[in-house]
Each structure stands twice: as structure tokens, then as C-alpha cells.
C-alpha positions as CSV (number, residue, x, y, z in Angstrom):
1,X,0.0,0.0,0.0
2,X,1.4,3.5,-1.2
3,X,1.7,5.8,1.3
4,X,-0.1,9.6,0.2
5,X,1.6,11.8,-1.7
6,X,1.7,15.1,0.6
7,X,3.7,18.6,-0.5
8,X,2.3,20.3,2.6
9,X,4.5,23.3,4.1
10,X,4.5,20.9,7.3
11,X,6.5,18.1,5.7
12,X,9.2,20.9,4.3
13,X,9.6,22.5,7.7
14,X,10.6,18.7,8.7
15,X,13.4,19.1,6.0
16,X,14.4,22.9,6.9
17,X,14.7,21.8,10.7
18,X,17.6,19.6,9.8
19,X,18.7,22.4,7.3
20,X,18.8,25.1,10.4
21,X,19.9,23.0,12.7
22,X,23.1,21.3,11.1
23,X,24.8,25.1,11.0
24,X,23.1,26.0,14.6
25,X,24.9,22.5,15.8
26,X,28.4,23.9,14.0
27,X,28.8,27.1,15.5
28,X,28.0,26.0,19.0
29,X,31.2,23.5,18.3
30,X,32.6,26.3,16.9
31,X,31.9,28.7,19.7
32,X,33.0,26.6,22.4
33,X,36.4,26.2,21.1
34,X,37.6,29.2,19.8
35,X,36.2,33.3,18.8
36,X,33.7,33.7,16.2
37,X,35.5,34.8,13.0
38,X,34.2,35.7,9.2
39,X,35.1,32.7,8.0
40,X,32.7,30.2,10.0
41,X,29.4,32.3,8.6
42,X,30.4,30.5,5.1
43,X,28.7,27.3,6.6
44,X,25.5,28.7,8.1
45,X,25.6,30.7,4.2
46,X,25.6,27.4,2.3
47,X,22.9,25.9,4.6
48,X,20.7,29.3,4.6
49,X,21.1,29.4,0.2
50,X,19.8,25.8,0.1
51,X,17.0,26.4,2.2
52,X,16.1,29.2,0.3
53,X,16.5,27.5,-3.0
54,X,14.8,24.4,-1.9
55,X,11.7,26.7,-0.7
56,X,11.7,27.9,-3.8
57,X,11.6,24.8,-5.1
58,X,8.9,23.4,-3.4
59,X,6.6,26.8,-3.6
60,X,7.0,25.7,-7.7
61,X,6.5,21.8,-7.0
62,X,3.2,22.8,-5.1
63,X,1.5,25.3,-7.5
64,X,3.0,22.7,-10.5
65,X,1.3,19.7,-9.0
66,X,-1.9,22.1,-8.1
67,X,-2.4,23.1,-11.8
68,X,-2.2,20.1,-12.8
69,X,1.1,20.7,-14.6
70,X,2.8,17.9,-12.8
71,X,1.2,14.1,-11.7
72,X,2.2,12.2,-9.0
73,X,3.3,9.3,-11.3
74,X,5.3,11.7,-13.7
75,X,7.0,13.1,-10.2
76,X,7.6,9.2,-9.1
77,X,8.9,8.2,-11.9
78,X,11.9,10.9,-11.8
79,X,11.9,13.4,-9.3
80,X,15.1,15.3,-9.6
81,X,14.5,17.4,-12.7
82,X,10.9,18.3,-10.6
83,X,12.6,19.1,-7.7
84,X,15.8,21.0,-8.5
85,X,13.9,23.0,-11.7
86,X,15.7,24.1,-14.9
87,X,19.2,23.5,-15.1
88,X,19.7,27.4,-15.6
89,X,18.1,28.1,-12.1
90,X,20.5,25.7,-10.8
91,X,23.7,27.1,-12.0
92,X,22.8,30.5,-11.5
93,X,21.8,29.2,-7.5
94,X,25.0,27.4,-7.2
95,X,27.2,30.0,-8.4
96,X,25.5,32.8,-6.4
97,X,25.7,30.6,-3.3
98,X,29.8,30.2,-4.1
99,X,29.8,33.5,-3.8
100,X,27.8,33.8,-0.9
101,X,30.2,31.0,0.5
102,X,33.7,31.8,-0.5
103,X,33.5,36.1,0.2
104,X,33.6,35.5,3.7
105,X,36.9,32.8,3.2
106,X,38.4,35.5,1.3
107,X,37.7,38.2,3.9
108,X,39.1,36.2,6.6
109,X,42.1,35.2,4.6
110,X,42.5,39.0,3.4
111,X,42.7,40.2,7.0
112,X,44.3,37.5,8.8
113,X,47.3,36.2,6.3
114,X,50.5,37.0,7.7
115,X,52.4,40.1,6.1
116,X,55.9,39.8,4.6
């Protein structure tokens, strides 16, 4: 017996929990070691940019399959293309979160490499 096919905001909140709490979890490790620096927001970043792109996502997924644009079988049969979207979004997501990732590496790095 197939379970129900649900896209309710409750059942992406399950996902975003482990998405907000993964970088929460890292920078209480972080904390309680050393000071705070530029360079640890890159991971909370990367977590933050997925869980905006993945809400996104499933805003799209839901009005899709609520149009009638998308069927449960279609989705079944190969999810990924329905839930990461046009491969133009993607790269244009992936290399704005690179950026969003790597400026505060580069900040750090700027202001902390030793001088000659």
C-alpha cells in the first residue's frame, strides 16, 4: 500500500529543521572552542542558500502539482528534474551561493594572512 503523496509546508519544515539545525549544531562547536570569526558564517551561508532554494523549489513543485502541470506518477517516476527545476536556475543558484560562500573565506584570509 502506497503511502499519500503530501507537499504540505508541514513536511518541508521537517526538511528545513535539519537544514537550520546542522549550521546551529556547527557554530555551538565552533563557539565553544575558539572566537567567532568571518570565515565560520560560510557554513550557516551554504545551509541558509539551500533552504532558500529548496523553498523555492517546493513553492513551484506545489502550484505545478496544483495546476495540474505535474502528476504524482510523472514526479515518481523521476523526481530530480521536478525538484531542482531548470538546469539554468541551478547554475545560477549554485554559483550565487559560491559566492555567498567563498567572500567571507576570502575576507578572513585577506585580514588574517600574515604580512611579509
Amino acid at each position: 500500500m502506497s503511502r499519500s503523496f503530501s507537499l504540505s509546508w508541514t513536511r518541508f519544515a521537517r526538511v528545513a529543521f535539519l537544514l537550520i539545525a546542522l549550521p546551529i549544531f556547527y557554530l555551538y562547536i565552533v563557539t565553544r572552542e575558539e572566537a567567532l570569526s568571518s570565515i565560520h558564517a560560510s557554513v550557516p551561508l551554504l545551509f541558509a542558500s539551500c533552504l532558500g532554494f529548496f523553498a523555492y523549489r517546493w513553492s513551484r513543485l506545489r502550484s505545478a502539482f496544483a495546476t495540474g502541470g505535474l502528476t504524482e506518477a510523472a514526479f515518481r517516476s523521476n523526481p530530480i528534474p521536478a525538484l531542482l527545476g531548470r538546469p539554468l536556475h541551478v547554475a545560477f543558484w549554485f554559483m550565487l551561493t559560491m559566492l555567498l560562500v567563498f567572500a567571507p573565506v576570502a575576507w578572513w584570509v585577506y585580514h588574517n594572512w600574515p604580512r611579509a
